[in-house]
C-alpha positions as CSV (number, residue, x, y, z in Angstrom):
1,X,-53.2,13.5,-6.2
2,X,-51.0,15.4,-4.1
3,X,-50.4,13.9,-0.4
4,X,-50.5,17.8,0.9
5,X,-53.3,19.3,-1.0
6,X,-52.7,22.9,-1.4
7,X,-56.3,24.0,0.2
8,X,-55.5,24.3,3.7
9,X,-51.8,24.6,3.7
10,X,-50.9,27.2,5.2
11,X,-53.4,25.7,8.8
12,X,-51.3,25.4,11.4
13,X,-51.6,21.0,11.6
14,X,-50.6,21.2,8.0
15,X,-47.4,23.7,8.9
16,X,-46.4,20.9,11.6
17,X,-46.6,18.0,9.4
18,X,-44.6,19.7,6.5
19,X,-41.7,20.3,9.1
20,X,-42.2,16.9,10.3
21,X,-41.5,15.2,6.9
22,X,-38.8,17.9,6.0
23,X,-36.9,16.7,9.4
24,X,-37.5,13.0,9.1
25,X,-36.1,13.5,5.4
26,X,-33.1,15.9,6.7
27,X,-32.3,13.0,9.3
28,X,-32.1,10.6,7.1
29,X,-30.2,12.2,5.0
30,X,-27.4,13.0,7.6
31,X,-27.2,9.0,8.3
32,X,-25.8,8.7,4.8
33,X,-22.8,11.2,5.1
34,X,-21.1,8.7,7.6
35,X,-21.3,5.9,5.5
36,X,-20.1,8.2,2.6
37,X,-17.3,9.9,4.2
38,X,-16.4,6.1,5.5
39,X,-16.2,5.2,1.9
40,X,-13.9,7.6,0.9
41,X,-11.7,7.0,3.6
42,X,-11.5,3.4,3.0
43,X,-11.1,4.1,-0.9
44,X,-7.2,6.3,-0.3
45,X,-6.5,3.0,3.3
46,X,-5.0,-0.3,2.5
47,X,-3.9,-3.7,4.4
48,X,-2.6,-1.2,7.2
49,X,-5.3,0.9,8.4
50,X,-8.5,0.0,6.7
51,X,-10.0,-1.9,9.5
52,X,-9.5,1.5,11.6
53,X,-12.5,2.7,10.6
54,X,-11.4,6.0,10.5
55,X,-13.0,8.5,8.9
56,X,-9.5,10.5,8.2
57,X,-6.7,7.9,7.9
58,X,-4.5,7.8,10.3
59,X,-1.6,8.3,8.3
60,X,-2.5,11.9,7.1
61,X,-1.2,13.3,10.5
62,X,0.8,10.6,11.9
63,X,4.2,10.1,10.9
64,X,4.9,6.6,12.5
65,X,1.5,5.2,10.4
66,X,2.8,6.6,7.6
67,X,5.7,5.1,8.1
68,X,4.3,1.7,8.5
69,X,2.5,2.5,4.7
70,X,5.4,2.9,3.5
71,X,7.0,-0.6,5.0
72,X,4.2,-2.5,3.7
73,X,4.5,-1.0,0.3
74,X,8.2,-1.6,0.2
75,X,8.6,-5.0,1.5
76,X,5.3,-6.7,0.5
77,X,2.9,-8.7,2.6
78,X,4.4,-11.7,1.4
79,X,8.0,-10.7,2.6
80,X,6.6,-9.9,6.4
81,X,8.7,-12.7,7.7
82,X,11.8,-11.5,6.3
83,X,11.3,-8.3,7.3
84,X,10.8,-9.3,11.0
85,X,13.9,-11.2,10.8
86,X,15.7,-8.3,9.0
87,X,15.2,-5.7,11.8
88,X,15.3,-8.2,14.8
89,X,11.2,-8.2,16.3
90,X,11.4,-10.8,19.0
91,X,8.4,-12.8,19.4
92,X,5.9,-13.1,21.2
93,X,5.8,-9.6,22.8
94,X,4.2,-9.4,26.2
95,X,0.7,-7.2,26.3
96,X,-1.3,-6.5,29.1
97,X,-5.0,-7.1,28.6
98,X,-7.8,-6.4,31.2
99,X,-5.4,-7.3,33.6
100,X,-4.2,-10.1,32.1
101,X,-0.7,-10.6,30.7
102,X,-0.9,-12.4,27.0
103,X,1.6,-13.6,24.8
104,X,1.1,-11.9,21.1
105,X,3.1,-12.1,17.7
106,X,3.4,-9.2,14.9
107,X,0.1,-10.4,12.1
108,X,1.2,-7.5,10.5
109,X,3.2,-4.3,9.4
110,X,0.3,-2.3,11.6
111,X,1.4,-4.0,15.1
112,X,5.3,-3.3,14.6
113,X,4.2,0.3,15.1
114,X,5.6,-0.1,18.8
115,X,8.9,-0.8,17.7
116,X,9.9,1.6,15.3
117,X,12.2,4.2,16.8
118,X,13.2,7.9,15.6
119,X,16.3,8.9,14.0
120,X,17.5,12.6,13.2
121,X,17.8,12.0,9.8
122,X,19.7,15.4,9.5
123,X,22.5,14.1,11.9
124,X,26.2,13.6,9.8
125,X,26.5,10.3,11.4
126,X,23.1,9.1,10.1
127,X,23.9,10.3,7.0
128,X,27.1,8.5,6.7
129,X,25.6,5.3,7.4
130,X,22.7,5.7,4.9
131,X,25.3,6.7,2.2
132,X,27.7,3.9,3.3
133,X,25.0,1.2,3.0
134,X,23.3,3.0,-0.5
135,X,27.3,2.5,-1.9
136,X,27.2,-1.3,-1.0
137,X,24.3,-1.7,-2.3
138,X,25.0,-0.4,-5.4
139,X,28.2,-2.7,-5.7
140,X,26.5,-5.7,-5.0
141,X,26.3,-8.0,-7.9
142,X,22.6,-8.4,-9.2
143,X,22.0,-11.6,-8.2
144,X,22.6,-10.9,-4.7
145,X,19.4,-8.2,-5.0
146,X,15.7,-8.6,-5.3
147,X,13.8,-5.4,-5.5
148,X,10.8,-3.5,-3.1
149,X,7.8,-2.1,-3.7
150,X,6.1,-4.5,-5.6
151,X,2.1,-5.1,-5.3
152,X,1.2,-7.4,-8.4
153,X,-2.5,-6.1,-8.1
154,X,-4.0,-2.6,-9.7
155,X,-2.9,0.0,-9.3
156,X,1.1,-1.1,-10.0
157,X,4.1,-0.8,-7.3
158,X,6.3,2.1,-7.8
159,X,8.8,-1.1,-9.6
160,X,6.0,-2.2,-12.2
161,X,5.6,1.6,-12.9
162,X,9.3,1.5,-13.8
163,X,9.2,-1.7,-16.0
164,X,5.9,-0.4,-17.9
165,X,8.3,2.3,-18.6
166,X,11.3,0.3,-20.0
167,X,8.9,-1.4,-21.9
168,X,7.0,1.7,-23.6
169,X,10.7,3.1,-24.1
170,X,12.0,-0.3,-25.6
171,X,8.5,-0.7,-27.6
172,X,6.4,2.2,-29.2
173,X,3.2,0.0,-29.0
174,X,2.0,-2.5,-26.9
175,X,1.3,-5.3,-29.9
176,X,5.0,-5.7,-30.2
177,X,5.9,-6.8,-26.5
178,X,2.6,-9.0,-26.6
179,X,4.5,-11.9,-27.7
180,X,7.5,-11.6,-25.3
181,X,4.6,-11.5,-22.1
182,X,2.5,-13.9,-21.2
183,X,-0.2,-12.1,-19.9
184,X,-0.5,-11.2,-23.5
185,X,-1.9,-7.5,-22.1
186,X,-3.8,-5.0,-23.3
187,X,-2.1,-2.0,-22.1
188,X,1.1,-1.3,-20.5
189,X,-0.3,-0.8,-17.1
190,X,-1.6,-4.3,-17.2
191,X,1.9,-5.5,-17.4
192,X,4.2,-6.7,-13.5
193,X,7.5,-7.5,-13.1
194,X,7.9,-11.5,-13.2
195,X,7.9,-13.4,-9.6
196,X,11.4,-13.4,-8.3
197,X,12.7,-15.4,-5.2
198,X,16.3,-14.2,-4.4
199,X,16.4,-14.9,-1.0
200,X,15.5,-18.4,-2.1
201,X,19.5,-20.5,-2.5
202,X,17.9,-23.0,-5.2
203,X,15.7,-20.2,-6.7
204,X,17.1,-19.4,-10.3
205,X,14.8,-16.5,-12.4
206,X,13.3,-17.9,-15.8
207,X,15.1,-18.0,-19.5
208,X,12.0,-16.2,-20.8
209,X,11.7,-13.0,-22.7
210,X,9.7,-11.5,-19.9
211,X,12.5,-12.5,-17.3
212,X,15.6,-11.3,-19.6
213,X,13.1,-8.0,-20.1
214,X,12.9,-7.6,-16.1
215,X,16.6,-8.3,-15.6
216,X,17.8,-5.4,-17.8
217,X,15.0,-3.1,-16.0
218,X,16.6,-4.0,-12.9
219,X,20.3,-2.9,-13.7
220,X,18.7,0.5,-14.3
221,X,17.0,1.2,-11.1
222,X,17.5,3.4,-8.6
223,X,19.4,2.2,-5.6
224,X,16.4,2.7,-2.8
225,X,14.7,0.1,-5.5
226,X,16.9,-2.9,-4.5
227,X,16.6,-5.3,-1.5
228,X,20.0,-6.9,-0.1
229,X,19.3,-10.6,0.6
């Protein structure tokens, strides 16, 4: 039995409580798109920005958040530390808080975001410096070099994609590497670069196949690839 019975439907009490239950179903209906649009937001965010809340991330219009991205991808949250040292962020900062004057320290690639400065990229000394330091690099002997952009989780760094690559160029199908990785994967994209430690002095990479694999990856990437330690 229907809850509106058609006899009578067109009375005006019946009219107001049909647009009454269309507006209470409208309203709740509108409560979901936040948490939606929310979702979506937080589904393309990561250890930088997702606990902005934002419903469009900040780093689709701002070039210093995207930046930071960028830093976290490269570098890794594990190699925060080095980074600080690297590029000189004193500790603690001082921040003024309701008044108060408080002592903090950098958690994270997000709060360096007040330190980063601007350079004209397009400027011939600039330039020189970047080509300058992108020629040592390259001259550096490996084991003076670890690499960036490493995540070790799904989906892969930009350096995993590039080993899953060696590998499907070195092997047509993934049953023949299986031996040679320990994971003993499935699929290419289930396979990561081994560990490495180079800025570690007693750190040594592994006589594995997987490791011997990795080094000869890493004599073939790109320059922008390697981190000096």
């Amino acid at each position: 039995m229907a809850i509106i019975p058609q006899v009578g439907r067109k009375s005006f009490k019946m009219r107001v409580l049909i647009i009454f239950v269309y507006a209470v179903l409208i309203l709740g209906s509108i409560t979901t798109i936040y948490p939606f649009l929310l979702m979506m937001s937080s589904s393309i965010s990561s250890h930088t920005d997702f606990e902005e809340y934002r419903l469009v991330p900040r780093y689709l219009y701002d070039e210093d958040s995207l930046h930071v991205k960028y830093l976290e991808e490269k570098y890794r949250n594990e190699h925060f530390e080095l980074f600080k040292l690297r590029y000189r962020m004193e500790e603690p900062y001082q921040e003024v808080v309701t008044g108060a004057t408080v002592e903090r320290r950098y958690g994270s690639f997000a709060a360096t975001r007040r330190e980063m400065e601007s350079f004209d990229l397009n400027s011939p000394y600039i330039r020189a410096r970047i080509d300058d330091w992108l020629d040592f690099t390259a001259r550096l002997p490996m084991r003076y070099k670890d690499t960036f952009f490493h995540m070790y989780i799904m989906p892969a760094g930009f350096t995993d994609l590039a080993f899953q690559e060696f590998l499907k160029e070195r092997y047509p199908t993934i049953e023949q590497p299986q031996q040679a990785i320990p994971e003993d994967p499935d699929f290419f994209v289930q396979v990561t670069a081994p560990f490495s430690a180079y800025e570690r002095h007693s750190w040594y990479p592994s006589d594995d196949a997987k490791s011997r694999l990795w080094e000869e990856c890493r004599e073939q990437l790109p320059t922008v690839y390697m981190n000096v330690m």
